[in-house]
N, C-alpha and C positions, 0 to 999 in steps of 0.2 A: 240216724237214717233208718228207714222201716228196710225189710227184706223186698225185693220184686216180687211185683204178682207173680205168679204162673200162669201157663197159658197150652195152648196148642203149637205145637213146633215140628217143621219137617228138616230132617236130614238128608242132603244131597250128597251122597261118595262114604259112606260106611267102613272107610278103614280105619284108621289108628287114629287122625286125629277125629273122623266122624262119629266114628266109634266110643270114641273117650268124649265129646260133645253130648252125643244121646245119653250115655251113661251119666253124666254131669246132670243132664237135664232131668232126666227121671228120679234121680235120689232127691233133686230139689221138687218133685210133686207132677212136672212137666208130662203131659202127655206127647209123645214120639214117635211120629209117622218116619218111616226113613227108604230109601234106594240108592242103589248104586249101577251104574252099566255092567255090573258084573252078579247075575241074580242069586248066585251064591254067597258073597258077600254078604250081600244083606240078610241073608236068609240066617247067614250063621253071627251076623250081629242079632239078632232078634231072639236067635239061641242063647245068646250070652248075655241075655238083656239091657243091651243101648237102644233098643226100640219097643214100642208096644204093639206095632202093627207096622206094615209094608205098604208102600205106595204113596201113593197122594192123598194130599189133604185141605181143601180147599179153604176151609176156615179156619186155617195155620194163624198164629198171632206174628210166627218170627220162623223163616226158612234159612238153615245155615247151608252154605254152598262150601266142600270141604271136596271139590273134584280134585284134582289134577290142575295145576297151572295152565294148563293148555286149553282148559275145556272150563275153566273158570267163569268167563265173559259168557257164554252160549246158555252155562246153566243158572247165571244169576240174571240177566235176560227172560229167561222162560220163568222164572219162579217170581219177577215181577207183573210178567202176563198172566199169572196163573190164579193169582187173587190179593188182595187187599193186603197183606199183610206186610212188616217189613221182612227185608231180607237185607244178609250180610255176607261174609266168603274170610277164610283163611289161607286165602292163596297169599305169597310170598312176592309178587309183583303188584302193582297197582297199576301203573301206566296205560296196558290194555282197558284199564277199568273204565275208565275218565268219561266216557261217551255217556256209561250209563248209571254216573253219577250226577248226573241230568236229573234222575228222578228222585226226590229227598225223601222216598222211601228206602232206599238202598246208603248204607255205612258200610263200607270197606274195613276189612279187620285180616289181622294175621297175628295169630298167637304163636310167641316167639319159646315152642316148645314140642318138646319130639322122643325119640326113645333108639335104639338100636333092634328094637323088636318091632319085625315088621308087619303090616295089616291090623284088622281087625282083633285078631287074638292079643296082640299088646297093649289092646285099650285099656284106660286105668280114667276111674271115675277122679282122681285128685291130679291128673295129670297138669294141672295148669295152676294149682295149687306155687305160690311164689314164683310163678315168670309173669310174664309180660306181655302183654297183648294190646298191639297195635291198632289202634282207628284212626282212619284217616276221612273224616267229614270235610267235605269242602263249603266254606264261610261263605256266607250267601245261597244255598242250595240246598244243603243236608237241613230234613227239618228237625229243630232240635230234640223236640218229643222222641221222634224217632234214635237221633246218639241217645239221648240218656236213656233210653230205656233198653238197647240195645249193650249198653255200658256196664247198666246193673245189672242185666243177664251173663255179662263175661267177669264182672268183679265177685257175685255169689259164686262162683266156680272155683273165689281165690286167688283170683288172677289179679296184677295189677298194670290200669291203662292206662297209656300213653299216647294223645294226641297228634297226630303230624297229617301236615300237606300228604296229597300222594306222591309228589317228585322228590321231595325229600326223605317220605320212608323208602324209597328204591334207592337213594342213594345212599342210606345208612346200614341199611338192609345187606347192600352188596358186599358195606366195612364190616361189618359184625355177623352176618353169617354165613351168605356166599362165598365170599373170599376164603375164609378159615375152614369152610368144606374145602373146599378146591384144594388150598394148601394142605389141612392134612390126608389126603388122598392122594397129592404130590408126594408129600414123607415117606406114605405108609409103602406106596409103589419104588420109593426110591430103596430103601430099606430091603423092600422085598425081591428087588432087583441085586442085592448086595448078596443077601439070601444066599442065593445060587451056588454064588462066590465061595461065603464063610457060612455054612450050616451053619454055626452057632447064635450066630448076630441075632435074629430073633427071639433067642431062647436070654441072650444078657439083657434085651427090651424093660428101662426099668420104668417107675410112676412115671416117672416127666412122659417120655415120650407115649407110655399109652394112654395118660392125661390127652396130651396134644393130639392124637390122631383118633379118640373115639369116636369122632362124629364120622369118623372114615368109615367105620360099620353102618354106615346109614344106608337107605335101599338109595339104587342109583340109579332106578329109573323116573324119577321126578325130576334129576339133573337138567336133561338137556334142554327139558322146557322150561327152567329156571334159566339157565343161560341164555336161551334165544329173547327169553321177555324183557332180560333187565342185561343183555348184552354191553349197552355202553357204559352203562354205570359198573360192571363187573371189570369189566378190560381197563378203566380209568383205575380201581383200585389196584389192582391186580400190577399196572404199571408203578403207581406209588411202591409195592410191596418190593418189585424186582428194584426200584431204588432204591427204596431203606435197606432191601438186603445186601445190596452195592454196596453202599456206606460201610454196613457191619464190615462187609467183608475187606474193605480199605483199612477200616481202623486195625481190625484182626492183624492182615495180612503185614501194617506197620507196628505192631507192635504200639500200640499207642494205651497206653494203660488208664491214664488220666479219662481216654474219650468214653474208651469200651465201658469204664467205672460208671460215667454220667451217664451214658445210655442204660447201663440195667439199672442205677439207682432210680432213674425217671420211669420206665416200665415197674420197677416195683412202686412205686409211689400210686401210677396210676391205679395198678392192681389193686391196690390196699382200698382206691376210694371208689372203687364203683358204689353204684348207689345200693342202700338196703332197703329193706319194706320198714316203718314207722306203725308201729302197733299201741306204744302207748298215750292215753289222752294228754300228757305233759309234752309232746313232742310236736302236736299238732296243734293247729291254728282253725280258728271259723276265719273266711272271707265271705262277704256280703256284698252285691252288688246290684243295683237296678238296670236289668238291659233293654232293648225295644223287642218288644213281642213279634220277632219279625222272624222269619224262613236263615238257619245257618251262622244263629248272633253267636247261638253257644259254639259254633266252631271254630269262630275266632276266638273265644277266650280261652277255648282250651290249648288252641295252636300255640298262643300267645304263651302259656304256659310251659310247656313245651318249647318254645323257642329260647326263652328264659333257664328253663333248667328248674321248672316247680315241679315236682311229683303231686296231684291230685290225687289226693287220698280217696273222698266221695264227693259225689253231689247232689245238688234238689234244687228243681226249679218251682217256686211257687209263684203261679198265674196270678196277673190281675185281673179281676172283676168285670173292669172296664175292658182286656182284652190288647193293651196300645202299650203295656210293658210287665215285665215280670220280675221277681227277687230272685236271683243265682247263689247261694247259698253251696261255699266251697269249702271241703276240707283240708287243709295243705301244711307241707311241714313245718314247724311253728317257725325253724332256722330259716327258711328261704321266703317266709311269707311277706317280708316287707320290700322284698327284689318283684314280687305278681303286684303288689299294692302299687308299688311305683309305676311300673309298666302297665297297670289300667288306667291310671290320672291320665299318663301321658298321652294312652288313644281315647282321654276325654270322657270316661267314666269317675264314678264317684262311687268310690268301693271304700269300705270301713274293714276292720282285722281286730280279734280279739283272741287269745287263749284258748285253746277250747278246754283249759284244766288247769 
């Protein structure tokens, strides 16, 4: 697969993740228009070079919107009035988004990556370097030109994408990083409540628990507008969580040694298999398929992948001539490729799978 063009790109919100965006953008050739509501911000992003100039830019190829959750919807709205190009957002809720996924210019994205240093000054050009970054194209609508080229701008950053609806990234979202803020901020408060008590308790603080509560040094003022956007989907985990720690605490509380055993055995299993990134050509697979050159086909198959549990390595679409369908050309893991194989037959596609090594 060849590198993305470069292009013209404006940044909307210059702190840490916008910040680490423009600096991504520019090591890869990108020229960087950027602002934030706060004019020193950007001023001192353009010092530390994640930008090349301040302001707008009307013949932007790609605008990323990196506000605040709150002010997300307002400023990828204006950056679609503002000109022709596409635009996308890192905000951490999609739901509000929905409206103005109406225009298949606009992908939804949230790169699932952060730092304990806050603002601008902790930007880091390799920040997205091995996570994960979320698009959410809606099938029928998102044009696909628009994902995939949006795609390959977040995958040269190093980053690796994962498809989803937008109701389903808020509701995974809330299990894998909402939640796990909140609870360790619960910890770190409980702890420090204990504090008071036994001076020392902090100071015996070992790996596990500052493992488990680092994201608690996270800034905490993007909280409360993370909570109010994805409220029900937060509170639904949140309830699971106070049940599963119910259980623990049943089993704890009886002495039941056999249960407590099978619950960490199962939590360490799961640990062991999160997924990892697939770097060499033995590992991965080409998929091949003919889809209809139609508005949002490629969003379905990447959902579809995602639903499945395929990791997409890369992609290429190659256009036909005639315009009335195109070749979808996937990279995917060589082990799970024949789980996407089956699942395109069955929505009636005729996809072929080979080696890619």
């Amino acid at each position: 697969m060849t590198p993305p063009p470069t292009g013209r790109a404006v940044v909307v919100g210059t702190g840490l993740i916008g910040g680490s965006i423009g600096l991504a953008l520019r090591a890869r050739g990108w020229h960087v228009t950027g602002r934030d509501r706060s004019p020193g911000v950007s001023e001192r992003a353009l010092d530390l070079g994640a930008l090349d100039a301040l302001g707008e830019d009307p013949a932007a190829d790609l605008t990323f919107v990196a506000t605040p959750v709150g002010a997300v919807a307002d400023a990828v709205a204006e950056a679609l009035a503002a000109g022709p190009g596409l635009v996308t957002d890192v905000g951490s809720v999609k739901a509000p988004m929905l409206p103005l996924m109406a225009d298949p210019r606009y992908v939804g994205g949230h790169p699932m990556a952060g730092s304990e240093l806050e603002g601008v000054e902790g930007a880091r050009a390799d920040l997205f370097e091995g996570r994960t970054w979320v698009l959410t194209p809606l099938a029928g609508v998102t044009d696909d030109d628009a994902f995939a080229r949006v795609r390959s701008v977040v995958t040269s950053f190093g980053a690796e994408v994962l498809s989803l609806p937008p109701d389903r990234h808020d509701l995974m979202v809330a299990t894998v990083s909402h939640v796990p803020h909140l609870t360790a901020a619960t910890l770190m408060r409980l702890a420090d409540l204990r504090a008071t008590e036994h001076r020392a308790l902090l100071r015996l603080a070992a790996g596990g628990f500052r493992d488990m509560t680092r994201i608690a040094a996270g800034h905490p003022g993007i909280w409360p507008d993370i909570c109010a956007e994805n409220r029900d989907a937060i509170v639904a985990e949140l309830d699971e969580l106070v049940g599963a720690l119910g259980e623990m605490r049943s089993i704890v509380a009886a002495g039941d040694r056999e249960a407590l055993v099978g619950v960490l055995e199962q939590a360490r299993d799961a640990r062991r298999n999160l997924p990892a990134r697939f770097a060499r050509p033995e590992d991965l697979a080409e998929l091949r398929l003919t889809i209809p050159d139609r508005q949002g086909e490629l969003a379905r198959v990447m959902n579809l992948a995602a639903e499945l549990g395929v990791s997409i390595v890369d992609l290429e679409i190659a256009h036909s001539v005639e315009g009335d369908a195109g070749v979808l050309i996937l990279i995917v893991e060589a082990t799970v490729g024949e789980r996407l194989l089956g699942g395109l037959i069955a929505q009636g596609y005729r996809p072929t799978l080979q080696p890619l090594a």
